[in-house]
Backbone atoms as SQL, in Angstrom:
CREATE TABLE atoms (id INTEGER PRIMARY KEY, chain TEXT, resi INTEGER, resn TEXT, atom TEXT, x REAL, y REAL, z REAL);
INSERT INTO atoms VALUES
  (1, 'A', 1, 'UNK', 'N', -31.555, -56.491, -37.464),
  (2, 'A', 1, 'UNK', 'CA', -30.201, -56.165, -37.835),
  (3, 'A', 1, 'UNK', 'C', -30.083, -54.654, -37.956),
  (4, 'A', 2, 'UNK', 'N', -28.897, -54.118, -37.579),
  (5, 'A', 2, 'UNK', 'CA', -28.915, -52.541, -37.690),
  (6, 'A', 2, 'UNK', 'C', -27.916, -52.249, -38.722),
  (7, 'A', 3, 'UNK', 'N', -28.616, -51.253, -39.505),
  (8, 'A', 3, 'UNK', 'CA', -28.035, -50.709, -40.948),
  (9, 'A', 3, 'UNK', 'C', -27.494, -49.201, -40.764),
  (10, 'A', 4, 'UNK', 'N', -25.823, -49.162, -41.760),
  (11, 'A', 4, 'UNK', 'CA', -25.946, -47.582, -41.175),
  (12, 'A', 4, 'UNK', 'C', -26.305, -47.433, -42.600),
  (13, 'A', 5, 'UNK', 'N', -27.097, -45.904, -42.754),
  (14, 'A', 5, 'UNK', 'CA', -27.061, -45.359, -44.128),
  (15, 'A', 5, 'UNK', 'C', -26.283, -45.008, -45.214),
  (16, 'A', 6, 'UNK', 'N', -25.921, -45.584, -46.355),
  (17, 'A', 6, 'UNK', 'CA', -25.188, -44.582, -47.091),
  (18, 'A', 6, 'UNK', 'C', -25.409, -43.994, -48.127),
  (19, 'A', 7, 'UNK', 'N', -24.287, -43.139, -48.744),
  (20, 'A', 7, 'UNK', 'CA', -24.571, -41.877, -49.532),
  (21, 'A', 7, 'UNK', 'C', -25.546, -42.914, -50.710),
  (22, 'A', 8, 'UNK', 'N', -26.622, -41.656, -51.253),
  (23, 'A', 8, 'UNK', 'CA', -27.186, -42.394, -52.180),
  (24, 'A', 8, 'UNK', 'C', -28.483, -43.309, -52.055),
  (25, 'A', 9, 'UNK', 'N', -28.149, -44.074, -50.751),
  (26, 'A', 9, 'UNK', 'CA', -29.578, -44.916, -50.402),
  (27, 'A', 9, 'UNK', 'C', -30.819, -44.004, -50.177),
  (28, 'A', 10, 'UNK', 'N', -31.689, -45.324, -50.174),
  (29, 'A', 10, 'UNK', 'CA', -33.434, -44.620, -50.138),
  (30, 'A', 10, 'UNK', 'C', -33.592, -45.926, -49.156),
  (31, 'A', 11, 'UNK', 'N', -34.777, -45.396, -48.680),
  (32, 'A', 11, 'UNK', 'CA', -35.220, -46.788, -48.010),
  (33, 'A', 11, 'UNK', 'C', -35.457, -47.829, -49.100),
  (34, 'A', 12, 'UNK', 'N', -36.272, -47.691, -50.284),
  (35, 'A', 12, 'UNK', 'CA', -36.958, -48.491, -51.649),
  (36, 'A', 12, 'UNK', 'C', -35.319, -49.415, -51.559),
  (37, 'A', 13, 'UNK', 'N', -34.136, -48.480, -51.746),
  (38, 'A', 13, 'UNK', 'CA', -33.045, -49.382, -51.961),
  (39, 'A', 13, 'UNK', 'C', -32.775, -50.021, -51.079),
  (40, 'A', 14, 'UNK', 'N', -32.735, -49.916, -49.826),
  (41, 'A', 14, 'UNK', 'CA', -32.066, -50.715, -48.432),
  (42, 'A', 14, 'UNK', 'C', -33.341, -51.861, -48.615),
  (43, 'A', 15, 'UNK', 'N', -34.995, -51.689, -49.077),
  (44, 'A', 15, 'UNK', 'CA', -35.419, -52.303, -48.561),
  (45, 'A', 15, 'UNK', 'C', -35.389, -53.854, -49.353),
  (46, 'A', 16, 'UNK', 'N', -35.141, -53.767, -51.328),
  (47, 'A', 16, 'UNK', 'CA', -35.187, -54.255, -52.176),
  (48, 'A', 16, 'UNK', 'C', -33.676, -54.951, -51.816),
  (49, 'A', 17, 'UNK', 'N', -32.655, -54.556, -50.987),
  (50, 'A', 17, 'UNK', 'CA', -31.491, -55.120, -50.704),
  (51, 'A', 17, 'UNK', 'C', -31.950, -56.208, -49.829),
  (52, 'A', 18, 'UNK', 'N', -32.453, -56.262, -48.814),
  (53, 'A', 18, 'UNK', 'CA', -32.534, -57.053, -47.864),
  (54, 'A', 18, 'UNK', 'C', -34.008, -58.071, -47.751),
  (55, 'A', 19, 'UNK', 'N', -34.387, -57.702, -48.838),
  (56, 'A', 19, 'UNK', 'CA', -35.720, -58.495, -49.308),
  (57, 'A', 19, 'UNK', 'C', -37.212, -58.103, -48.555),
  (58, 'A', 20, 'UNK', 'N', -37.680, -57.082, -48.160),
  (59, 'A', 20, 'UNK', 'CA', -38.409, -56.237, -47.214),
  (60, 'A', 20, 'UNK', 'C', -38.902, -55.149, -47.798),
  (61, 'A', 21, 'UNK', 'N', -39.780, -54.750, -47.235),
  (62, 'A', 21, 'UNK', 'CA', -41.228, -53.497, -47.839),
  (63, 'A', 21, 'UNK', 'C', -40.402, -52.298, -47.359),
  (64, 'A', 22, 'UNK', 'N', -40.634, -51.147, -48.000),
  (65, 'A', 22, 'UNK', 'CA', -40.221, -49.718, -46.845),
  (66, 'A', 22, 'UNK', 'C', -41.708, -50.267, -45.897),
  (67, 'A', 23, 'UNK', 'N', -42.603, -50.569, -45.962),
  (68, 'A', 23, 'UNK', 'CA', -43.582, -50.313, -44.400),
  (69, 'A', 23, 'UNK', 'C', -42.739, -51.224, -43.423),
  (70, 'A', 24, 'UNK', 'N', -42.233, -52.439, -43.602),
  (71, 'A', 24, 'UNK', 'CA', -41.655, -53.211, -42.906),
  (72, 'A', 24, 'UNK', 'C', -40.592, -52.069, -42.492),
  (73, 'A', 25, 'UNK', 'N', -39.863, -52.057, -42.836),
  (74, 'A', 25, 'UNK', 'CA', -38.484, -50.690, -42.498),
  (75, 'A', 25, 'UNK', 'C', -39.287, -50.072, -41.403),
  (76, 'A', 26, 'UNK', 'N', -40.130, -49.008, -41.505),
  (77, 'A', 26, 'UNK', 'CA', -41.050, -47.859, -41.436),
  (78, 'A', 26, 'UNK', 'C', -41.865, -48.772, -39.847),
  (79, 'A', 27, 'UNK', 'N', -42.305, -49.865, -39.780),
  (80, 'A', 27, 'UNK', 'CA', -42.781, -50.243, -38.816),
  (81, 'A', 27, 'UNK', 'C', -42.015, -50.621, -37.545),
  (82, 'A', 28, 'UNK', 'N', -40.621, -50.735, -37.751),
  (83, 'A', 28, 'UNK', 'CA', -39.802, -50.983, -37.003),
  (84, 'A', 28, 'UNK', 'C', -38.331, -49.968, -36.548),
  (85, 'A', 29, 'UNK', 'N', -38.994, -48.631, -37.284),
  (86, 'A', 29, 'UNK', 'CA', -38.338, -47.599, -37.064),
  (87, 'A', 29, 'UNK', 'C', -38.687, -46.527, -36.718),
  (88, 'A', 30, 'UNK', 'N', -39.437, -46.004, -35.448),
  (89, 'A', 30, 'UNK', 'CA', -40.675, -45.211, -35.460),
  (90, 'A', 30, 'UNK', 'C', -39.861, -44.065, -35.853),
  (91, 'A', 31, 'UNK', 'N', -39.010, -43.825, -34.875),
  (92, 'A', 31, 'UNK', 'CA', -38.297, -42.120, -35.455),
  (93, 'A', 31, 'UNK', 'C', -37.763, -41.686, -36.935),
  (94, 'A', 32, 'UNK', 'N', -38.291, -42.906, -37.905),
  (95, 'A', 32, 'UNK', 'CA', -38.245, -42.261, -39.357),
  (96, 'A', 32, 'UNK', 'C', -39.483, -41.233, -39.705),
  (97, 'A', 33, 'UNK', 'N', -39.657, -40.006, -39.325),
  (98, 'A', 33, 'UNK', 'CA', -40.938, -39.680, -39.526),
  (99, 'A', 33, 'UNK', 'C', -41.267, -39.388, -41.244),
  (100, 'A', 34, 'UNK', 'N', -40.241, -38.932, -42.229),
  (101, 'A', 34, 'UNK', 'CA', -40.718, -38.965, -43.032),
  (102, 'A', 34, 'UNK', 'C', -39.611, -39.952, -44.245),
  (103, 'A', 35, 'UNK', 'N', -40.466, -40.625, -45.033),
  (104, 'A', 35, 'UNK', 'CA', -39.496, -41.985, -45.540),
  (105, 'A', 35, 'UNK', 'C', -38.644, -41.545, -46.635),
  (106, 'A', 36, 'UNK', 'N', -39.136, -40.370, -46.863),
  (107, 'A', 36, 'UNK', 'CA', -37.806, -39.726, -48.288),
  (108, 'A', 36, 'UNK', 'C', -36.842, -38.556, -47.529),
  (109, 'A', 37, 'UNK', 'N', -36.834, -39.132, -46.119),
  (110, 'A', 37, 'UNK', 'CA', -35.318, -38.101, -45.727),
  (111, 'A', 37, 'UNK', 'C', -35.116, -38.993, -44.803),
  (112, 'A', 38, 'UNK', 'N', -33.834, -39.620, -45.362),
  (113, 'A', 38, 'UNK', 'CA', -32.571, -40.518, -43.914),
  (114, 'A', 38, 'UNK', 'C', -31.446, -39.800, -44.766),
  (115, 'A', 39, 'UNK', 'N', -30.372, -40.102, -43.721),
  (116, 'A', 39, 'UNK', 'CA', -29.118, -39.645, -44.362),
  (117, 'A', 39, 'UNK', 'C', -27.866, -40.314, -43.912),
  (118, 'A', 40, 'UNK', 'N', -26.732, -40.381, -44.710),
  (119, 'A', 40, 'UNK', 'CA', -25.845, -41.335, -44.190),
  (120, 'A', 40, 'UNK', 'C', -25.306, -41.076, -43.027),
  (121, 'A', 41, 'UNK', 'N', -25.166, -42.233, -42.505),
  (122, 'A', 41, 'UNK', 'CA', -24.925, -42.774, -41.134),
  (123, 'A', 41, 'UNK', 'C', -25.539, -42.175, -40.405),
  (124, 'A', 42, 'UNK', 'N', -26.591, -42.339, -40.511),
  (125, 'A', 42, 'UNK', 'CA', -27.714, -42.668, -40.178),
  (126, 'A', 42, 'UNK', 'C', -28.219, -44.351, -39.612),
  (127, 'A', 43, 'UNK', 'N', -28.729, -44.735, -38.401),
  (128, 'A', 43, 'UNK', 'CA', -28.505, -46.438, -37.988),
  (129, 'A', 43, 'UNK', 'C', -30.042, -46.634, -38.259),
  (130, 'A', 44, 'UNK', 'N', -30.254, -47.380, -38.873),
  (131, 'A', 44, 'UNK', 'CA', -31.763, -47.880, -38.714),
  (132, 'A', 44, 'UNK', 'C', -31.937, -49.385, -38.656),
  (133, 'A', 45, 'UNK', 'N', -32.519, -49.474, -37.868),
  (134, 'A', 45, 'UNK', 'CA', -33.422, -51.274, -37.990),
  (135, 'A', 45, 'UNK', 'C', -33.700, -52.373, -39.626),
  (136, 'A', 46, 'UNK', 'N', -33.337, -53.295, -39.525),
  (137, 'A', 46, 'UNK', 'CA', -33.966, -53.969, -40.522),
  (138, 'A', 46, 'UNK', 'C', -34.275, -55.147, -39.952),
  (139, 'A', 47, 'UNK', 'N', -35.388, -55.292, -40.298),
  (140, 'A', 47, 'UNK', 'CA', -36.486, -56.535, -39.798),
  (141, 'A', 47, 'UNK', 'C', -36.246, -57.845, -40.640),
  (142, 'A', 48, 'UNK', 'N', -36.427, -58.827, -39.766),
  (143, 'A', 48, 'UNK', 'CA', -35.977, -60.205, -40.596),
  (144, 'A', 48, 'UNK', 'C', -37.013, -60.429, -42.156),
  (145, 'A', 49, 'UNK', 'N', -36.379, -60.707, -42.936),
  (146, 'A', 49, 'UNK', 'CA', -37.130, -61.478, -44.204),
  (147, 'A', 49, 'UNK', 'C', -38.436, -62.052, -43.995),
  (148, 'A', 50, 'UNK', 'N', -39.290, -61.958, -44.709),
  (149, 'A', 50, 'UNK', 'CA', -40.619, -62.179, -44.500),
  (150, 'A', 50, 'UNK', 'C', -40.670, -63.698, -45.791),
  (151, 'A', 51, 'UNK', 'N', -41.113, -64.277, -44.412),
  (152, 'A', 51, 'UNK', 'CA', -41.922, -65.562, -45.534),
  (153, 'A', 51, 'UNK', 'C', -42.381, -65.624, -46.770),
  (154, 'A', 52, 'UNK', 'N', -41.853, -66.267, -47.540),
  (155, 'A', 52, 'UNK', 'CA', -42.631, -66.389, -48.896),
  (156, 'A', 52, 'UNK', 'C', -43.862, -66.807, -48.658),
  (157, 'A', 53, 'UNK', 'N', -44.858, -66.653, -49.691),
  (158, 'A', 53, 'UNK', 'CA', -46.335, -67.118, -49.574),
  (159, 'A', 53, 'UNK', 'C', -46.777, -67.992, -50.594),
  (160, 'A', 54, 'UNK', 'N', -47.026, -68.809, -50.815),
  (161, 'A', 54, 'UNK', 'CA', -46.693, -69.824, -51.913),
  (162, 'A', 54, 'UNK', 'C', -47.993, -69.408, -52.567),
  (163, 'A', 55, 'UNK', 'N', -47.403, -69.765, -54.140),
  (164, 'A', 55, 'UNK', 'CA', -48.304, -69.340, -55.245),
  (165, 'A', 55, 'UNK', 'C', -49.948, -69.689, -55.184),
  (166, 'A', 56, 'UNK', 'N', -50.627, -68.674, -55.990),
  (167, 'A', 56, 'UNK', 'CA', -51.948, -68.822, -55.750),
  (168, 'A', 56, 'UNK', 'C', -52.496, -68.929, -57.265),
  (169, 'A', 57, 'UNK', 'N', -53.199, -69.535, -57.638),
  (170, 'A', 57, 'UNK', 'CA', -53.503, -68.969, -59.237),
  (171, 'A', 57, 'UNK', 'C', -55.003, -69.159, -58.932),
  (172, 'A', 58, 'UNK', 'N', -55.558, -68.131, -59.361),
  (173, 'A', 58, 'UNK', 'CA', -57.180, -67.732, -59.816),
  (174, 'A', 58, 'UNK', 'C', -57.632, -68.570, -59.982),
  (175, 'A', 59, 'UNK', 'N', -59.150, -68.934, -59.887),
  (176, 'A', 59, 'UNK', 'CA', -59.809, -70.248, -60.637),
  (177, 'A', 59, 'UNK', 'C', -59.557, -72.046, -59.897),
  (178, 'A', 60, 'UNK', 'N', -57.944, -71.245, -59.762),
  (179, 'A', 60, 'UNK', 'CA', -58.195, -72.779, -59.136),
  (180, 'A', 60, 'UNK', 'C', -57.352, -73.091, -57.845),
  (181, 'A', 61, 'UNK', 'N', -58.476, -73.888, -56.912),
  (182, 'A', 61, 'UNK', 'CA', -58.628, -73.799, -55.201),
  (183, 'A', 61, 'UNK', 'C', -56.789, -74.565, -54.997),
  (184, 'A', 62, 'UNK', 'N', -56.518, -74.353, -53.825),
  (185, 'A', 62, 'UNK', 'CA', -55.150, -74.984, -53.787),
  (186, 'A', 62, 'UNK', 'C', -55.448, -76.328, -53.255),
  (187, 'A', 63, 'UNK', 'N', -54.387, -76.781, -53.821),
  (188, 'A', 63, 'UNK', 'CA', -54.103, -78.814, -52.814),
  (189, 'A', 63, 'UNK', 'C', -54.500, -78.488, -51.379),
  (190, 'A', 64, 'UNK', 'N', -53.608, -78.013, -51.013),
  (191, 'A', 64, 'UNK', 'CA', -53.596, -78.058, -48.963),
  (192, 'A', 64, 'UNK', 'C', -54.049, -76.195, -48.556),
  (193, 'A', 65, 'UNK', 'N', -54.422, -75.975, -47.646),
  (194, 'A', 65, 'UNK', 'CA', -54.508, -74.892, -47.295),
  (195, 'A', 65, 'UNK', 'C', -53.612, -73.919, -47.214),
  (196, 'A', 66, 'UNK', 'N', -53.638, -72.487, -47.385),
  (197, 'A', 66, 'UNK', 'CA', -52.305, -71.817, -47.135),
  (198, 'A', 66, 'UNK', 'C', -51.453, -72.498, -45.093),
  (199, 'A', 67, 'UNK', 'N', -50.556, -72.163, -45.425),
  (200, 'A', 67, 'UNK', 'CA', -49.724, -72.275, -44.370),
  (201, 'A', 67, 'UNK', 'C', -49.208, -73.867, -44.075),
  (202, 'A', 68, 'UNK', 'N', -49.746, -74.980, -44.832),
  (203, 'A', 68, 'UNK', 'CA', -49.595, -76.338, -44.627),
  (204, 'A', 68, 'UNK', 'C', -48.250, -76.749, -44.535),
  (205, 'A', 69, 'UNK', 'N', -47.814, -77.043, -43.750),
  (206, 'A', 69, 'UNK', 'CA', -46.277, -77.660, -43.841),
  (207, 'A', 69, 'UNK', 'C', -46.180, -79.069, -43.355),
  (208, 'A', 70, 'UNK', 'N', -47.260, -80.171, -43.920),
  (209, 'A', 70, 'UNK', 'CA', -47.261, -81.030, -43.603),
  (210, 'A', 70, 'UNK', 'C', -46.208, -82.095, -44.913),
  (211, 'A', 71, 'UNK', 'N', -46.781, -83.280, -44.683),
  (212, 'A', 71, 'UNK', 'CA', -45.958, -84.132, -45.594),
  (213, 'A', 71, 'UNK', 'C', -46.806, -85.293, -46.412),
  (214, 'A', 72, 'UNK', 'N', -46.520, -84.356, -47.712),
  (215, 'A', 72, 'UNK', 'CA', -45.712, -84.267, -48.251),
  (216, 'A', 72, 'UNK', 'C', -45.643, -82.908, -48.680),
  (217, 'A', 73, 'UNK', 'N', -44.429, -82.610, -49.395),
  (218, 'A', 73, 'UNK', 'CA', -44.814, -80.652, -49.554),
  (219, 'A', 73, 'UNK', 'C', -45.162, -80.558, -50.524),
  (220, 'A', 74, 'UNK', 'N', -45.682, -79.539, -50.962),
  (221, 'A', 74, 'UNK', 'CA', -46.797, -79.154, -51.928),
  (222, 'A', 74, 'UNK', 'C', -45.712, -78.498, -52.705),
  (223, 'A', 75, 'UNK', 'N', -45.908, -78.756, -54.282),
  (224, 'A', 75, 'UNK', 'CA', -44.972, -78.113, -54.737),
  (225, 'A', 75, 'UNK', 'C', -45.825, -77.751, -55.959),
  (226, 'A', 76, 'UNK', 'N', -46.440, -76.787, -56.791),
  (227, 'A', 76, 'UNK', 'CA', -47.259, -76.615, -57.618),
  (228, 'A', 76, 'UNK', 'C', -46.445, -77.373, -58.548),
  (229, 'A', 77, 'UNK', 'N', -47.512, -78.463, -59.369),
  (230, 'A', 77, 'UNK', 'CA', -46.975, -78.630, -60.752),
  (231, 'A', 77, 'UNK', 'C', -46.303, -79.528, -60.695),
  (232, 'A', 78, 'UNK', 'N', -45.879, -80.467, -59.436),
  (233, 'A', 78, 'UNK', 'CA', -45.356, -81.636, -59.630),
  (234, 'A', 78, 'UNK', 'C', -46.051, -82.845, -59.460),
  (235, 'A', 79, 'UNK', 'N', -47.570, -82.912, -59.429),
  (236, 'A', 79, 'UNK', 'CA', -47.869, -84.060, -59.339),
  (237, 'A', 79, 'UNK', 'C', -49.419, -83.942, -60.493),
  (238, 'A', 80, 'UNK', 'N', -49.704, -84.636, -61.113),
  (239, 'A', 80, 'UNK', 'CA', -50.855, -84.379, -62.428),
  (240, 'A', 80, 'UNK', 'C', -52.030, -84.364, -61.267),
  (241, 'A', 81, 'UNK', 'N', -52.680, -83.408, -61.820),
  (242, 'A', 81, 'UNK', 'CA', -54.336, -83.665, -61.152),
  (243, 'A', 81, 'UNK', 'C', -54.913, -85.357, -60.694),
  (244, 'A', 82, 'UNK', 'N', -55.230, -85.703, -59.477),
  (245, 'A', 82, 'UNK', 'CA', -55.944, -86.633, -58.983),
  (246, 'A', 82, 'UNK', 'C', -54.810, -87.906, -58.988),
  (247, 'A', 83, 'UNK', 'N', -53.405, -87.473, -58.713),
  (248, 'A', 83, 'UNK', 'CA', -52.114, -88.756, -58.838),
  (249, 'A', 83, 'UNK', 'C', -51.697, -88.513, -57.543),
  (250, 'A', 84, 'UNK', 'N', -51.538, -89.583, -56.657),
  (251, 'A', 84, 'UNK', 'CA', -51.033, -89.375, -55.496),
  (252, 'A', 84, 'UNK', 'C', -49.601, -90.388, -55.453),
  (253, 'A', 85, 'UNK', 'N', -48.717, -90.175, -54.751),
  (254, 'A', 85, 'UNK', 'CA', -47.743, -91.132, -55.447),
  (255, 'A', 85, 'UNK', 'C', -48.182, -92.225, -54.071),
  (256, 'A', 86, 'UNK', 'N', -47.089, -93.238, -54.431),
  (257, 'A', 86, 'UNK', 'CA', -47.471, -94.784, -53.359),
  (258, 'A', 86, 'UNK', 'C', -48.826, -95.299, -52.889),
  (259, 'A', 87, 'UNK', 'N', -49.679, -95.185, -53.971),
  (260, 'A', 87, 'UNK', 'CA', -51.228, -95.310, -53.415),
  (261, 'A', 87, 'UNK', 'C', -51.696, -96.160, -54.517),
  (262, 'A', 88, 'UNK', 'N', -51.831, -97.514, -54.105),
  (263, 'A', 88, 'UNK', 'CA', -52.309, -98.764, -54.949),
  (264, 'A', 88, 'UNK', 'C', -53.479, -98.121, -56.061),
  (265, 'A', 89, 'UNK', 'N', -53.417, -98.721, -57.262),
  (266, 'A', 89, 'UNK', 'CA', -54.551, -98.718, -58.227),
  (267, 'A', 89, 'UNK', 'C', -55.629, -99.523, -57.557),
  (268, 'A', 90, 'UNK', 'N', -56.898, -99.201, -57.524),
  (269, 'A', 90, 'UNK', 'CA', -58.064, -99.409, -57.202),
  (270, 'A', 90, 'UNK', 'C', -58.655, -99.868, -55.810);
């Protein structure tokens, strides 16, 4: 998507607007050579939204591997340790 600059912006702000890193900005804008001087109207690139990465907590290994988009979805915290739902007792 192409952004024009305005008065006041930083990249930090355009980038926290559109949910994106300044490197993301910065990687898809080569002729920004330095990231604390754009100026308004000014056109720059903004790169699509980057995937969430689903939570990780320390200590303990995840259900499915990162990237799994199988079925059923993994949702931390909705199912008790070792409960699978529709799966006969014994």
């Amino acid at each position: 998507m192409r952004y024009v600059v305005k008065p006041g912006d930083t990249l930090y702000i355009i980038a926290q607007r559109f949910g994106v890193t300044v490197a993301d900005i910065l990687a898809v804008n080569p002729q920004i050579r330095d990231p604390n001087l754009i100026f308004p109207g000014q056109v720059i690139i903004i790169p699509g939204k980057r995937p969430e990465i689903p939570p990780y907590y320390p200590g303990f290994p995840p259900m499915f591997p990162p990237g799994y988009w199988g079925w059923p979805p993994y949702i931390p915290g909705e199912y008790p340790v070792g409960w699978w739902p529709n799966v006969p007792p014994g």
